[in-house]
N, C-alpha and C positions, 0 to 999 in steps of 0.2 A: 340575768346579768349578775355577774360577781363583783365585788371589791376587787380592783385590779391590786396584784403583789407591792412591795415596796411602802415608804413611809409615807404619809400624806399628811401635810400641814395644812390645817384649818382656821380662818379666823374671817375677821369681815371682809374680806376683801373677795372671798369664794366661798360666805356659806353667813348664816343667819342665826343667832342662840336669841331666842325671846323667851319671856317668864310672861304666862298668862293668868291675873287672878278674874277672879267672880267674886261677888256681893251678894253679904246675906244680913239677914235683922229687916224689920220693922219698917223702917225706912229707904231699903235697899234700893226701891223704885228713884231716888234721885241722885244715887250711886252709878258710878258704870264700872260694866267690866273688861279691863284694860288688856292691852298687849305693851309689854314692854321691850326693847329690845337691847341688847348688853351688846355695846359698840366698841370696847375694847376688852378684848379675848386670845387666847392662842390656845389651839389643840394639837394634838398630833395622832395619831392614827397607822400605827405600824402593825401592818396583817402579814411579816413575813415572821418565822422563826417561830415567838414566843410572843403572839397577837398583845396589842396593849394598845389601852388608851387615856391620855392625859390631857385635861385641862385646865387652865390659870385664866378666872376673869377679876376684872378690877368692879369692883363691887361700888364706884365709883363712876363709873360708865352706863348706868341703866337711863333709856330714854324712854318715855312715852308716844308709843308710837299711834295708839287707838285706843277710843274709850268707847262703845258699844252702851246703849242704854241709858240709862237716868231722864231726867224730863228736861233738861237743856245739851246742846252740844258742848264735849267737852272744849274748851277755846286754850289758846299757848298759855294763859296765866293759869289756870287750874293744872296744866300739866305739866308748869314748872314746877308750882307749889307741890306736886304729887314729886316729881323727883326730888326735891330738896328732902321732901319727908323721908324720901327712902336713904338719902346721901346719910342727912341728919341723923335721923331716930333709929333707920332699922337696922341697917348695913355698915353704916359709919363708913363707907367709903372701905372697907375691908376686903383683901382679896377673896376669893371663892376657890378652890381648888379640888378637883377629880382625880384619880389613880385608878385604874383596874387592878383587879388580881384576879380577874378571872374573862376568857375573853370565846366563846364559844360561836365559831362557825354555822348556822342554819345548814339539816342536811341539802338543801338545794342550791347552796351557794348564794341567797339571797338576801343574806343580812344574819345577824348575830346578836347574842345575846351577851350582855358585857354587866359585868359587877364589880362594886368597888369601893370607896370612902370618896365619901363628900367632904372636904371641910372645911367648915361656915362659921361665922362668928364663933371661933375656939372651940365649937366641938366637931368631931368627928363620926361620922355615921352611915353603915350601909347601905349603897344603892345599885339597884338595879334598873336596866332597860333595855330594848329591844330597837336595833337599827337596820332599816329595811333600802334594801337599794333598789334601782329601776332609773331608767331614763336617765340615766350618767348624775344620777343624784342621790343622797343618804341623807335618810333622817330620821327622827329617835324622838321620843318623849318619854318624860316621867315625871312621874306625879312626887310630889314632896309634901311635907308637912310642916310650915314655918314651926311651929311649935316643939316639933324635935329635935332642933338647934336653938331651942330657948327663945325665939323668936314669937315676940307676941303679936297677932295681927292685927292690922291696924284697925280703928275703932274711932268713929265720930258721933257726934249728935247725941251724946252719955248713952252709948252703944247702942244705937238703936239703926246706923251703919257700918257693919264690918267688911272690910276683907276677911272670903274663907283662910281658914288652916290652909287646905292644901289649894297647893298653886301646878301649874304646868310648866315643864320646859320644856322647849322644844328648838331642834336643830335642822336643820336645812340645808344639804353643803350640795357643791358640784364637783365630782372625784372622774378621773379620768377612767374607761374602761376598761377592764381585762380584756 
């Protein structure tokens, strides 16, 4: 299956953008490692002409949707505290924005490889990734590194809990078919 022709808008309503970290240090064991998910977004998605793709999320929007691991479950008060931190300290509620400049078809029609600027708390930085379709759905990850946008990660228990540098994005849409 291919990316059917034509422009396709993405956001929560037909598709999923979550940031996954993992826990490292000393203490990690009563860390978890989280799924969050960015509940206000807009993308777009245009594979006719001159392929491209754009996205604007509100850095303001990240929920805690899963916490995986540590020696208690995570409960609604830890993972408010967990997005306040992120509103607060990391993100400041900042938008997040993508562009390609470069958008390259897979030879089997199966997904594509897209490159571009990320840009994250005032800096700007290249990225790449790989979006794969199948069963009327597209989805992508890429690995980032808080710390290449000056992003320090976070750190508890006089660091003996961190969040990793790099985190996961991941996207999950429903596109209709070619």
């Amino acid at each position: 299956m291919s990316i059917a022709s034509g422009m396709h808008r993405l956001g929560p309503e037909n598709a999923t953008l979550t940031v996954e970290t993992k826990r490292l240090g000393a203490a990690s064991k009563v860390g978890h490692d989280l799924v969050i998910e960015v509940t206000s977004w807009e993308a777009e998605l245009d594979v006719d002409g001159d392929p491209a793709v754009t996205l604007t999320a509100d850095g303001g929007s990240l929920r805690v949707r899963e916490g995986t691991g540590g020696m208690t479950k995570l409960g609604d008060e830890e993972k408010a505290g967990i997005e306040r931190t992120i509103d607060e300290e990391v993100l400041r509620r900042r938008s997040v924005e993508f562009r390609s400049s470069a958008f390259e078809v897979s030879s089997d029609g199966s997904g594509a490889t897209v490159s571009g600027e990320l840009d994250l708390m005032g800096a700007s930085h290249p990225v790449s990734f790989e979006l794969r379709t199948g069963d009327g759905r597209l989805t992508g990850r890429a690995t980032l590194r808080q710390s290449d946008w000056g992003i320090k990660p976070y750190s508890a228990l006089f660091g003996t809990l961190k969040v990793a540098d790099e985190v996961e994005i991941a996207i999950d849409a429903s596109l209709p078919q070619s």
